[in-house]
C-alpha positions as a Markdown table, in Angstrom:
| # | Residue | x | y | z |
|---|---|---|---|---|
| 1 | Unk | 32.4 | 67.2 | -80.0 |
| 2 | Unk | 33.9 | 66.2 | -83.5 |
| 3 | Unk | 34.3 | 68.3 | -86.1 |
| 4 | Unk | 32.3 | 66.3 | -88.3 |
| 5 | Unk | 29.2 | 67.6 | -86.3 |
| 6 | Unk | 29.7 | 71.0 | -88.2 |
| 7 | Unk | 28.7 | 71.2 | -91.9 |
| 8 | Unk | 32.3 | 73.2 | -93.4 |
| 9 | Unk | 30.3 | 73.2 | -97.0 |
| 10 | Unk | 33.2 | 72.5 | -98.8 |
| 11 | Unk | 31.5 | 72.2 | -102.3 |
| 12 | Unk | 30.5 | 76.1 | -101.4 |
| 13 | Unk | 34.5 | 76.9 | -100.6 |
| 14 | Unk | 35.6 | 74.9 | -104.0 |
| 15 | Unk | 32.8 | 77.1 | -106.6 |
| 16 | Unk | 33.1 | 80.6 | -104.5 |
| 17 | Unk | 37.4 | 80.0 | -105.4 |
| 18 | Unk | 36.3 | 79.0 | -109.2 |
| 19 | Unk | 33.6 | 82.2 | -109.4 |
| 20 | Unk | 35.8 | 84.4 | -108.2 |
| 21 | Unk | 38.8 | 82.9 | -109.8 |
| 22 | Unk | 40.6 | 83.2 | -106.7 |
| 23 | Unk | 44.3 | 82.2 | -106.4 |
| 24 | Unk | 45.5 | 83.0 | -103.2 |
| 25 | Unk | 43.4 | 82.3 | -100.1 |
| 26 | Unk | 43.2 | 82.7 | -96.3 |
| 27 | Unk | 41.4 | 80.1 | -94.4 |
| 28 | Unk | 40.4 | 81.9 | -90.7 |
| 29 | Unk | 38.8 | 78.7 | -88.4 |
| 30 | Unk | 37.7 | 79.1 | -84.8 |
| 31 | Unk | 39.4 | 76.8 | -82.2 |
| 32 | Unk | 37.1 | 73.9 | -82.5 |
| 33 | Unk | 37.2 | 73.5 | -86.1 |
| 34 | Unk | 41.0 | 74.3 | -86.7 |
| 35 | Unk | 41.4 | 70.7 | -86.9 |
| 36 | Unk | 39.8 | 70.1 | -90.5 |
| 37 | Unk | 42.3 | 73.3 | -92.0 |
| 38 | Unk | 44.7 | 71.0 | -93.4 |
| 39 | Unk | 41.7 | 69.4 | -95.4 |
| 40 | Unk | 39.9 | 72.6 | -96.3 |
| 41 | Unk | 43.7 | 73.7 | -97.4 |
| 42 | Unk | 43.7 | 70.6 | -99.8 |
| 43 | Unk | 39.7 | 71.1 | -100.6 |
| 44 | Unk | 41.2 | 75.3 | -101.4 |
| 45 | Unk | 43.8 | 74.0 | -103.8 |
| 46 | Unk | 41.7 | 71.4 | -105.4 |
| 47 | Unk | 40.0 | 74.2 | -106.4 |
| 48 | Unk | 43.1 | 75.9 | -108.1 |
| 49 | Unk | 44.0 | 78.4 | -105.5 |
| 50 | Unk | 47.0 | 78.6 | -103.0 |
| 51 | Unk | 45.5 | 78.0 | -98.9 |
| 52 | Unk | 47.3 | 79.8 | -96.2 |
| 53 | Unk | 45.4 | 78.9 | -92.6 |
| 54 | Unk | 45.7 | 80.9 | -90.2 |
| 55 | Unk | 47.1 | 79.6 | -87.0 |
| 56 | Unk | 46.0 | 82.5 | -84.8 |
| 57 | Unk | 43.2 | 82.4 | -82.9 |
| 58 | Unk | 39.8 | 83.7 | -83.9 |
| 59 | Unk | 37.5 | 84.7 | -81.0 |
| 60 | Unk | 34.1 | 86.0 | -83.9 |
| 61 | Unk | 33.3 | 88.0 | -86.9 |
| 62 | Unk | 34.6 | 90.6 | -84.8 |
| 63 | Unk | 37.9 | 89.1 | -84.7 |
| 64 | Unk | 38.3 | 88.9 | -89.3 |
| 65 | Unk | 41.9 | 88.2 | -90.3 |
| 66 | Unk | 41.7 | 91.1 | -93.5 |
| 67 | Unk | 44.8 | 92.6 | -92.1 |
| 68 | Unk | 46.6 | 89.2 | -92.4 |
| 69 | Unk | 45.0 | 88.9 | -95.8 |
| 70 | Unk | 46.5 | 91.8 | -96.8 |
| 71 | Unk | 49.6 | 91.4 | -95.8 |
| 72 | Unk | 50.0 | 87.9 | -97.1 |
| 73 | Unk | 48.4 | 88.9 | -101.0 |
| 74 | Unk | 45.1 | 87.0 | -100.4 |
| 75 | Unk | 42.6 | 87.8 | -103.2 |
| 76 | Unk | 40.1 | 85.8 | -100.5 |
| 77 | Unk | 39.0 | 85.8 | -96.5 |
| 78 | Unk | 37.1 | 82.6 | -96.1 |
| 79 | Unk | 36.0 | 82.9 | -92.6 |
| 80 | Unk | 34.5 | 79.8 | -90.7 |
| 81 | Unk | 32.2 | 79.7 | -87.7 |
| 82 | Unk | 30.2 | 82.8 | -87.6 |
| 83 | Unk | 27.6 | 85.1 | -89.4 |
| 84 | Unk | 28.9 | 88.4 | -91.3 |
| 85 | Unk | 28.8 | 91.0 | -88.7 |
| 86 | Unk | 30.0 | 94.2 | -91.0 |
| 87 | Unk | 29.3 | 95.1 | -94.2 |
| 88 | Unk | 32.2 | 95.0 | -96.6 |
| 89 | Unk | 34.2 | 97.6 | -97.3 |
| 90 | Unk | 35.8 | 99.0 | -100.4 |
| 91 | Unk | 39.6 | 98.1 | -101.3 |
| 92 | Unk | 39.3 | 95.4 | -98.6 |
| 93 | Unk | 40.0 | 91.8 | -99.4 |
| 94 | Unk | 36.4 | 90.3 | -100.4 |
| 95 | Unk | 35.4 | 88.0 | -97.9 |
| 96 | Unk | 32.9 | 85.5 | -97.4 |
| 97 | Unk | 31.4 | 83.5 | -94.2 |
| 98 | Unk | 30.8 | 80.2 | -94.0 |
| 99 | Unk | 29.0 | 79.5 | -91.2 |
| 100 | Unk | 29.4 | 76.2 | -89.9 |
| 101 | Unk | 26.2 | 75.1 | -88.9 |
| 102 | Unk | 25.7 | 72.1 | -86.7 |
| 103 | Unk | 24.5 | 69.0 | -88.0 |
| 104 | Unk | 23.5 | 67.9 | -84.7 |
| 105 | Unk | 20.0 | 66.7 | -82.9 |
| 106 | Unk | 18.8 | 69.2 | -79.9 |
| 107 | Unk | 15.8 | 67.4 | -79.2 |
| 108 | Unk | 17.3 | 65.3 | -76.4 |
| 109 | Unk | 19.0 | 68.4 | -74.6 |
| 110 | Unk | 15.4 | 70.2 | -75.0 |
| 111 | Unk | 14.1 | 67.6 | -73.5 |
| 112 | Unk | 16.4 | 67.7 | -70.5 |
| 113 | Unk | 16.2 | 70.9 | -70.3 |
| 114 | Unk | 11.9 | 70.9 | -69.8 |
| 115 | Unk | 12.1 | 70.0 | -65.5 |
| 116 | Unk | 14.9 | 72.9 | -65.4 |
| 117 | Unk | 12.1 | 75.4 | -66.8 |
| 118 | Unk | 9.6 | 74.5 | -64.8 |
| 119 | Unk | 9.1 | 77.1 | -62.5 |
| 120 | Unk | 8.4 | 79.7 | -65.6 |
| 121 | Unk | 5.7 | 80.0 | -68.1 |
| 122 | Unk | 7.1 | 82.4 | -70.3 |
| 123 | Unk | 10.7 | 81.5 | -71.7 |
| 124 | Unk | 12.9 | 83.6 | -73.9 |
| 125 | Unk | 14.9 | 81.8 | -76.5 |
| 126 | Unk | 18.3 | 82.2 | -77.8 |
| 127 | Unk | 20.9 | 80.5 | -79.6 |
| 128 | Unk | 24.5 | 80.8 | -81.6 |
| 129 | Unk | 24.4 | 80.5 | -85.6 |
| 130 | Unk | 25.2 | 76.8 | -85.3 |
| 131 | Unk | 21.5 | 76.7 | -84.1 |
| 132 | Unk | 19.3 | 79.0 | -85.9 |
| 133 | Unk | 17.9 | 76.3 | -88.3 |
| 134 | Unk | 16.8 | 74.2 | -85.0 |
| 135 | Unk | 15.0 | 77.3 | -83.5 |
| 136 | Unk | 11.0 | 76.3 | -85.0 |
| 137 | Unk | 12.0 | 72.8 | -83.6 |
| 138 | Unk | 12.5 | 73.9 | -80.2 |
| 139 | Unk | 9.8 | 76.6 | -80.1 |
| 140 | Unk | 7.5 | 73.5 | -80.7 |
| 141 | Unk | 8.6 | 71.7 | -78.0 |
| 142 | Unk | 8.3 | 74.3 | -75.3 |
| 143 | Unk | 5.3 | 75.7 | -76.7 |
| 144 | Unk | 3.9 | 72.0 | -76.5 |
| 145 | Unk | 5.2 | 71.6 | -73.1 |
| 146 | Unk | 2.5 | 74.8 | -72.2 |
| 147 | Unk | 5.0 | 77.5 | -72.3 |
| 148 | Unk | 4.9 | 80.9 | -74.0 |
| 149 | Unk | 7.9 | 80.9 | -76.2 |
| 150 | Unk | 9.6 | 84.8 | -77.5 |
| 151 | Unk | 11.9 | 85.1 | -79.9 |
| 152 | Unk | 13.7 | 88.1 | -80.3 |
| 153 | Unk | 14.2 | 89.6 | -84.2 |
| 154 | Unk | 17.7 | 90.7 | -85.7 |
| 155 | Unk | 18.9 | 93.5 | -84.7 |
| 156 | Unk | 22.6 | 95.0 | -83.6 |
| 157 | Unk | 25.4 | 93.1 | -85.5 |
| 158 | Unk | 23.3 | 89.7 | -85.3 |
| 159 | Unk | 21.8 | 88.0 | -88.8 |
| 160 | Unk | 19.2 | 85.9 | -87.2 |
| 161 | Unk | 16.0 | 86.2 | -85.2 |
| 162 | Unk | 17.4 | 84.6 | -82.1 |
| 163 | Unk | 20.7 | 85.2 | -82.5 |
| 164 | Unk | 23.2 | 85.9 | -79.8 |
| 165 | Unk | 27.1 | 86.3 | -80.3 |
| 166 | Unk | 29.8 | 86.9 | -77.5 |
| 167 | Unk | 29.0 | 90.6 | -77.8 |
| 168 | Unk | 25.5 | 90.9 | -78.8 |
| 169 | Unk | 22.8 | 89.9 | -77.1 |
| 170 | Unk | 20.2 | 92.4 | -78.8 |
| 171 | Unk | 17.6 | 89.6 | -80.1 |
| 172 | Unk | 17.7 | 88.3 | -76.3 |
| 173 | Unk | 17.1 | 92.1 | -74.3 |
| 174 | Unk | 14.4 | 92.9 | -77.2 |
| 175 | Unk | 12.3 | 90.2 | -75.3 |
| 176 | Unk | 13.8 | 90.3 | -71.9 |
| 177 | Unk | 11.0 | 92.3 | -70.4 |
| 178 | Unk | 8.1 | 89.7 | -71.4 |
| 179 | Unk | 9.9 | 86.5 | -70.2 |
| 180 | Unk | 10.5 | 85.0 | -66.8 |
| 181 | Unk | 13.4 | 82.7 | -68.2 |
| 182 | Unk | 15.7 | 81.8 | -71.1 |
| 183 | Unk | 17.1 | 79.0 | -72.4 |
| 184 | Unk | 19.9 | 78.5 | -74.6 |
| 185 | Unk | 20.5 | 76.1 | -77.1 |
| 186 | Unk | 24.2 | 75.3 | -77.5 |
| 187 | Unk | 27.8 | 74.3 | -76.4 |
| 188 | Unk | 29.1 | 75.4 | -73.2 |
| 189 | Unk | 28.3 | 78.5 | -70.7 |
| 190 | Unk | 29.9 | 81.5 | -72.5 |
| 191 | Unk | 27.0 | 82.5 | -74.0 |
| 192 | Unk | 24.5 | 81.5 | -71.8 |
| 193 | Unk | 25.9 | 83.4 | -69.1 |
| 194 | Unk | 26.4 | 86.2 | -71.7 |
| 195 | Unk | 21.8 | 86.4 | -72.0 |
| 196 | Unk | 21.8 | 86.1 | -68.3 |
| 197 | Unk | 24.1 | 89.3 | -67.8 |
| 198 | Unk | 22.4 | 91.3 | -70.9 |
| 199 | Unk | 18.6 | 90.3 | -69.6 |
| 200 | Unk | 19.0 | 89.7 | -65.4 |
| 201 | Unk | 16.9 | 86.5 | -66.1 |
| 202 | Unk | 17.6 | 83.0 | -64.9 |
| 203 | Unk | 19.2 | 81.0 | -68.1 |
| 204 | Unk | 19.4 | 77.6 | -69.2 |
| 205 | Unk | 21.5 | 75.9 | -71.3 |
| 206 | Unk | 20.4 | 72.7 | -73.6 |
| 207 | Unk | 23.6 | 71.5 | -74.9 |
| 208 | Unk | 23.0 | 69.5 | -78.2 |
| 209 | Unk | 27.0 | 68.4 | -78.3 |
| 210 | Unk | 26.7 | 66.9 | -74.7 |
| 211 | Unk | 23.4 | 65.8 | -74.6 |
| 212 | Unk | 22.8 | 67.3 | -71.1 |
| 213 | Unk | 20.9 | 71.0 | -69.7 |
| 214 | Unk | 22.2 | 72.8 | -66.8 |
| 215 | Unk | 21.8 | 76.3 | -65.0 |
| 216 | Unk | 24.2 | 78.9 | -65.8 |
| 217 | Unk | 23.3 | 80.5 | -62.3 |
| 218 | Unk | 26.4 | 79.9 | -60.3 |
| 219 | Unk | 28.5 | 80.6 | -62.9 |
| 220 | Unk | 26.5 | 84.5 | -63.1 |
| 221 | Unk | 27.1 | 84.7 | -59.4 |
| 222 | Unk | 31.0 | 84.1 | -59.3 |
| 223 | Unk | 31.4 | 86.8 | -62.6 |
| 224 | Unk | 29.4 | 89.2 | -61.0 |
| 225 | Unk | 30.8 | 88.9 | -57.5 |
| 226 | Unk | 33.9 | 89.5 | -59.6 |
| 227 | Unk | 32.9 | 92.9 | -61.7 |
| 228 | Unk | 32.2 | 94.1 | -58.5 |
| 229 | Unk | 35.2 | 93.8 | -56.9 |
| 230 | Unk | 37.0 | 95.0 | -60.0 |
| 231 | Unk | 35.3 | 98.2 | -59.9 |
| 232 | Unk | 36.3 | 98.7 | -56.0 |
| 233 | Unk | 39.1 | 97.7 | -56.1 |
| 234 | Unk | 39.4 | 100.1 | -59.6 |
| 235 | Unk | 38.1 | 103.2 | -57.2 |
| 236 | Unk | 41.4 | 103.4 | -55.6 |
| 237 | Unk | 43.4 | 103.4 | -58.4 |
| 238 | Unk | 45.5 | 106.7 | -60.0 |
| 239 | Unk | 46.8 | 105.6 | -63.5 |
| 240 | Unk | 45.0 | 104.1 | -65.9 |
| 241 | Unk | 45.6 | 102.2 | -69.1 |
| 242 | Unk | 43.0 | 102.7 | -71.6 |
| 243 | Unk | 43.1 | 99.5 | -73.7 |
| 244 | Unk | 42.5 | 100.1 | -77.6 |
| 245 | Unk | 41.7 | 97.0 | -79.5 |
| 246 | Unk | 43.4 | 96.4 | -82.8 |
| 247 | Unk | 41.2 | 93.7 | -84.4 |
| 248 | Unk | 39.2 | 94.7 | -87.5 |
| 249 | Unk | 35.9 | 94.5 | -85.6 |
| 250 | Unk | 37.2 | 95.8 | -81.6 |
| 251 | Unk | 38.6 | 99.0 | -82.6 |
| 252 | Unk | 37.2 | 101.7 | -80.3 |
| 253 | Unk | 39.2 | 104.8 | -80.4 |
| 254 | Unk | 36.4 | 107.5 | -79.9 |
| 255 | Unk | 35.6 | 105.6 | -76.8 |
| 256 | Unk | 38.8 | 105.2 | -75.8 |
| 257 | Unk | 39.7 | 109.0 | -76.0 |
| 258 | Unk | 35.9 | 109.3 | -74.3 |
| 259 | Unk | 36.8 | 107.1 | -71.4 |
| 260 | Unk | 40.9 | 108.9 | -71.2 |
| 261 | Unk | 38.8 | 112.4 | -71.1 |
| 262 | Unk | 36.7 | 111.3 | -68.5 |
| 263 | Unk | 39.0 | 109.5 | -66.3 |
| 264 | Unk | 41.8 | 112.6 | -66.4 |
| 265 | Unk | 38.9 | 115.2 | -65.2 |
| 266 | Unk | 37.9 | 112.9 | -62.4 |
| 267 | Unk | 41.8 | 113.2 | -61.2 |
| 268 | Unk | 43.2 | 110.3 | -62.8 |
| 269 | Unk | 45.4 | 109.6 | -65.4 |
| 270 | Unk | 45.3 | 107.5 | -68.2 |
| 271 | Unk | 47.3 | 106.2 | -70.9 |
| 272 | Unk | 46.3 | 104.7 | -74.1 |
| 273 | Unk | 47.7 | 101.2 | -75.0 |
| 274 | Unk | 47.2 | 99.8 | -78.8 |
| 275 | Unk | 47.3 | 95.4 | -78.8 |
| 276 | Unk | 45.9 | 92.5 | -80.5 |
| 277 | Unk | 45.3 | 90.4 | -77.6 |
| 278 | Unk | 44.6 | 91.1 | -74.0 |
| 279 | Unk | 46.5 | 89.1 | -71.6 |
| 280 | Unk | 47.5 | 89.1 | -68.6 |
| 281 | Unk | 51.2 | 89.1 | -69.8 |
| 282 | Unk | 51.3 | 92.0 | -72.1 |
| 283 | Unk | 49.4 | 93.9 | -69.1 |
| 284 | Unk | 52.3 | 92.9 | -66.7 |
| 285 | Unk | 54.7 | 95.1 | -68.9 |
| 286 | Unk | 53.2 | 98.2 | -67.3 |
| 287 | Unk | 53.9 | 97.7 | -63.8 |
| 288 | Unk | 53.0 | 102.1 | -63.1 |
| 289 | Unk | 49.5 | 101.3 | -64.1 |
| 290 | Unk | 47.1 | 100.2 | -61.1 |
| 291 | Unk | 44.1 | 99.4 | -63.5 |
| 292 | Unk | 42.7 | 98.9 | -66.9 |
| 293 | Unk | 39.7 | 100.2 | -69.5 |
| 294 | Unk | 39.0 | 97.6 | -72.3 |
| 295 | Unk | 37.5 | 99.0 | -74.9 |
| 296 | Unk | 37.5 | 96.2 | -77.0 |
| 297 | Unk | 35.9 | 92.6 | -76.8 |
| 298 | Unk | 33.5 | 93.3 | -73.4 |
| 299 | Unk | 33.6 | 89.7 | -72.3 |
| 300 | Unk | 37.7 | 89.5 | -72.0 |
| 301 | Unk | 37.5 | 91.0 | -68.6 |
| 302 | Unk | 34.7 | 89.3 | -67.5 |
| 303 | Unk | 35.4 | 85.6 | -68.3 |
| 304 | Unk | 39.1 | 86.0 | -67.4 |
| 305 | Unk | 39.2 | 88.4 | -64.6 |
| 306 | Unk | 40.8 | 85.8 | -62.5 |
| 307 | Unk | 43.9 | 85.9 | -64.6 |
| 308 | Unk | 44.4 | 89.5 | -64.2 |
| 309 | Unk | 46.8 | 90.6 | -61.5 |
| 310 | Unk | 44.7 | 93.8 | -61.5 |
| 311 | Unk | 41.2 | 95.2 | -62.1 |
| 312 | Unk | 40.2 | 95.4 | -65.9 |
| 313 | Unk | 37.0 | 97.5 | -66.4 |
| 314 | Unk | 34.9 | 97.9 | -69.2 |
| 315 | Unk | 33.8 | 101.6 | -70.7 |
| 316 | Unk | 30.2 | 101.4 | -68.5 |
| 317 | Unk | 31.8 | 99.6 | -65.7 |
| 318 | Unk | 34.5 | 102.6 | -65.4 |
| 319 | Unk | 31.3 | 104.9 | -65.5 |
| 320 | Unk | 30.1 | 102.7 | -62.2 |
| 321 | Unk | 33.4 | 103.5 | -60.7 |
| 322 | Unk | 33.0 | 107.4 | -61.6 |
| 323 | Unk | 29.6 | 107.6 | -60.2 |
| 324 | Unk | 28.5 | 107.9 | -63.4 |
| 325 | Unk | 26.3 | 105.0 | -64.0 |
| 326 | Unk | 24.4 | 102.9 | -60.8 |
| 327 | Unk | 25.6 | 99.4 | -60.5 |
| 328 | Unk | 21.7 | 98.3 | -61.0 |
| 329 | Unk | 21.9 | 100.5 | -64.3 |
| 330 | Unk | 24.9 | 98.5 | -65.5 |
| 331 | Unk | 23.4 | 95.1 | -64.6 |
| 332 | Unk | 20.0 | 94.8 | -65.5 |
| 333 | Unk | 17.7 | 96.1 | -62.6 |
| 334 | Unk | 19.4 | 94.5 | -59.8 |
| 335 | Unk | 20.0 | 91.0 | -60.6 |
| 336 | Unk | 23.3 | 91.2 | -58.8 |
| 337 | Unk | 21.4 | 92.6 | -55.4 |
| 338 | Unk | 19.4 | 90.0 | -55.9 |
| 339 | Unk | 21.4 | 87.0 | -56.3 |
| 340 | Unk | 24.4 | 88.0 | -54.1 |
């Protein structure tokens, strides 16, 4: 996949810096694009104003940079890769989103993708913001292949009817009920898997980049064989660390002092621990803690959990391992009973 598949909109970057007579920017790229910030740099001072990338990574919207702006004197966040997620905010650097939408064809992946649906009538459809200009296209096609095609609207933090993002898969559960199937129209399994945890339906992926469709099935078996041994393996823990996110958009604290409360009057006890990024290395500093609480990004734990030396929960999985919540609750009605 080559960065020139994306459309960066530089004209759009050069007249926002003129409008706003910006002279000091930050330029905040997901992984795949990061690439082309030497060029948008040059593009950003064509335009009159000083470009500072940044070189850390950038897992959303959730994860904006306005701290680093900040810090750094940027009169200007240009953020690349995703829709706005919050509103802005007063006194915080102005930022705007440019979303780098794909400038690729999704008909042959569709296409592929048809004998993979075939079992269902009714298929739920979802998508990144890369995507959400091809979304008529491909209701077209699987409405002319004799399926009945839902969309979900906006809702959550998503802009788009359709949209999903790593966290928010509210346009996919609004029309989970009415479908047999989803497929997903995009690069790789993360958010694929992502719909077939939020809905408990059978999810495929047409990927445009590779030109191929697949089953994310497998990959929904392994993660939730996974949770669940996290949380039984969590039941026998006594000290917690209750993980508080510091990223502009993963900062949970009245969950976090929810989740402490909850855990210390079931017997536990429970610290809190304040950091940018979750790793397994920064968790290995606290060798007295036998488990974890992320309240932050939901889908560390789960995409990761492998890495962990020990069981990372998230806030409704720690309610599973309270008796609080029923596994089937958590998952979907059972798709784990059902697949395992």
């Amino acid at each position: 996949m080559g960065v020139e598949t994306f459309d960066l909109e530089e004209k759009r970057l050069r007249e926002e810096i003129t409008k706003r007579g910006a002279r000091r920017v930050l330029l905040q790229l997901p992984e795949g694009l990061k690439a082309e910030a030497p060029r948008l740099a040059a593009v950003a001072e064509e335009a009159g104003a000083v470009a500072i990338v940044s070189a850390d990574p950038c897992y959303g919207a959730c994860d904006l940079a306005l701290p680093d702006a900040k810090s750094l004197g940027a009169d200007l966040l240009v953020h690349y890769g995703h829709s706005e997620m919050f509103p802005p905010q007063p006194k915080q650097v102005p930022t705007i989103y440019l979303e780098a939408r794909a400038a690729v064809s999704v008909r042959e992946a569709v296409e592929k993708a048809m004998p993979l649906l075939g079992p269902w009538r009714s298929v739920g459809l979802a998508t990144t913001v890369q995507h959400i200009q091809a979304l008529g296209e491909v209701e077209e096609m699987l409405r002319g292949a004799g399926k009945r095609v839902a969309v979900g609207e906006a809702g959550g933090t998503v802009k788009y009817r359709g949209q999903v993002t790593g966290c928010d898969y509210t346009a996919a559960k609004a029309v989970s009920g009415g479908v047999e199937a989803f497929l997903f129209v995009g690069g790789g399994r993360f958010h694929a898997v992502g719909v077939s945890l939020a809905t408990a339906r059978p999810t495929v992926v047409a990927d445009p980049y590779e030109g191929r469709a697949y089953s994310v099935e497998e990959d929904v078996r392994r993660i939730l064989r996974q949770r669940w041994a996290s949380i039984s393996e969590a039941k026998e823990a006594r000290n917690f660390g209750v993980l508080v996110g510091l990223k502009t958009g993963q900062g949970r604290m009245e969950a976090a002092l929810a989740v402490k409360e909850r855990l210390e009057k079931a017997g536990r006890r429970a610290t809190l621990l304040a950091l940018r990024e979750i790793t397994p290395e920064r968790l290995l500093q606290f060798p007295g803690l036998d488990a974890f609480v992320n309240t932050a990004c939901p889908r560390v734990a789960m995409d990761d959990a492998s890495r962990f030396p020990r069981p990372v929960l998230t806030v409704e999985e720690t309610l599973v391992m309270l008796g609080e919540k029923s596994w089937e609750e958590l998952y979907a009605g059972g798709w784990f009973e059902r697949q395992i």
